[in-house]
VMD Tcl script that draws the C-alpha trace (Angstrom):
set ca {
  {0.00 0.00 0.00}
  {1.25 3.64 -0.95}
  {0.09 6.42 0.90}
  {0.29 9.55 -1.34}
  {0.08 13.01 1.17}
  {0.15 16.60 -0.59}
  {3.88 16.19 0.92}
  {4.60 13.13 -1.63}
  {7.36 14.78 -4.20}
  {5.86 13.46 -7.18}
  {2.59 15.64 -7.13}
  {4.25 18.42 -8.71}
  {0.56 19.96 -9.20}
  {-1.27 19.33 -5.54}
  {1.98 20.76 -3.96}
  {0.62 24.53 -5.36}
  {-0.22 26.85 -2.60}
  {-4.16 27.31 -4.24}
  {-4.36 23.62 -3.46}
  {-3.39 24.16 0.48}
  {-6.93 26.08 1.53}
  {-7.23 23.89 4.42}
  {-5.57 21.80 6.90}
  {-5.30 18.06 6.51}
  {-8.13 16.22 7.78}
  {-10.46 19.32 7.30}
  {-13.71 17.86 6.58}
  {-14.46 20.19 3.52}
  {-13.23 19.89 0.10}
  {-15.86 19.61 -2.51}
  {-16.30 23.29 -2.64}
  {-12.92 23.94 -2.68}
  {-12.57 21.66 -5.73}
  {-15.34 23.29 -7.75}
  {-13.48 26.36 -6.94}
  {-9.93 25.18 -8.53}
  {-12.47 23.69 -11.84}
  {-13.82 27.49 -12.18}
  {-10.14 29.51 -11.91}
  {-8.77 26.84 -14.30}
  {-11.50 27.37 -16.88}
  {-11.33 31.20 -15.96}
  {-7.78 31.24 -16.26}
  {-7.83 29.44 -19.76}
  {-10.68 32.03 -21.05}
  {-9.00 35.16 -20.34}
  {-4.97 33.85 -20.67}
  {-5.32 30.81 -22.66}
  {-2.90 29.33 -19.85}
  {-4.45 26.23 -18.22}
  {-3.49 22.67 -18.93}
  {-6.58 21.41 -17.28}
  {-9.34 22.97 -19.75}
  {-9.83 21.57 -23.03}
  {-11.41 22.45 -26.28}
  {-14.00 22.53 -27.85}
  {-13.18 19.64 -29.61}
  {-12.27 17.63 -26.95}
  {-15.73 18.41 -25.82}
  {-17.04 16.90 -28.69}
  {-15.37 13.54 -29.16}
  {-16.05 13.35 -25.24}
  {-19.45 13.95 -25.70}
  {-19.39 11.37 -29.59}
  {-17.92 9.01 -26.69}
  {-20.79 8.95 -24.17}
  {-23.57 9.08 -26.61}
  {-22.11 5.76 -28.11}
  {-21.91 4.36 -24.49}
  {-25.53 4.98 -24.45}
  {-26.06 3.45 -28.06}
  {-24.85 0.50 -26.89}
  {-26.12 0.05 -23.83}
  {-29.46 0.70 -25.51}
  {-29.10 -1.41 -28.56}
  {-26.91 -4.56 -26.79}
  {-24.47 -4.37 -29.58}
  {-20.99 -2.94 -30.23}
  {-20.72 0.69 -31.28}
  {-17.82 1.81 -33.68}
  {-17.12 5.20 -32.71}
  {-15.50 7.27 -35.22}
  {-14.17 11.04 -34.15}
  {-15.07 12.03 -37.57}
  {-17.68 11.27 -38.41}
  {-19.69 9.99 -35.49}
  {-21.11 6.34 -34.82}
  {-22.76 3.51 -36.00}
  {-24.05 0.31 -34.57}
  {-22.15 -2.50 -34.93}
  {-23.60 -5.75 -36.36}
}
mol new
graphics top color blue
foreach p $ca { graphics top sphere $p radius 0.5 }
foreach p [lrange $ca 0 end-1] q [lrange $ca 1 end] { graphics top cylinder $p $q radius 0.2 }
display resetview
């Protein structure tokens, strides 16, 4: 078992001082991560500077992804998703 802390050296990113709002332990959190979500996407709108925000694009094949999970799911069969062009049912 491996017990990572915010003190583990390999978390480059959760070592960053707008990750450090609260003690360890403290039961709140949730919040706190909606807030980092919003600066990130804030950040990206007005700088273009945030590795954590994606575009639109990536939106899209996410979104090409789930409606084939759904497809499937729906139909019992294999989906072939295709980024391009969207999906069709396997037979």
């Amino acid at each position: 078992v491996t017990i990572k802390t915010f003190a583990s050296p390999n978390l480059i990113e959760a070592n960053k001082s707008r990750y450090m709002r609260f003690k360890a332990g403290h039961p709140f959190g949730f919040i706190e991560a909606f807030a980092n979500l919003y600066d990130d996407i804030h950040r990206h709108i007005n700088n273009h500077d945030s590795d954590f925000v994606f575009g639109v694009e990536n939106a899209l094949k996410d979104l090409r992804a789930l409606t084939a999970l759904q497809t499937s799911a729906k139909s019992g069969s294999w989906v072939m998703l295709d980024n391009t062009k969207g999906m069709t049912v396997a037979e």
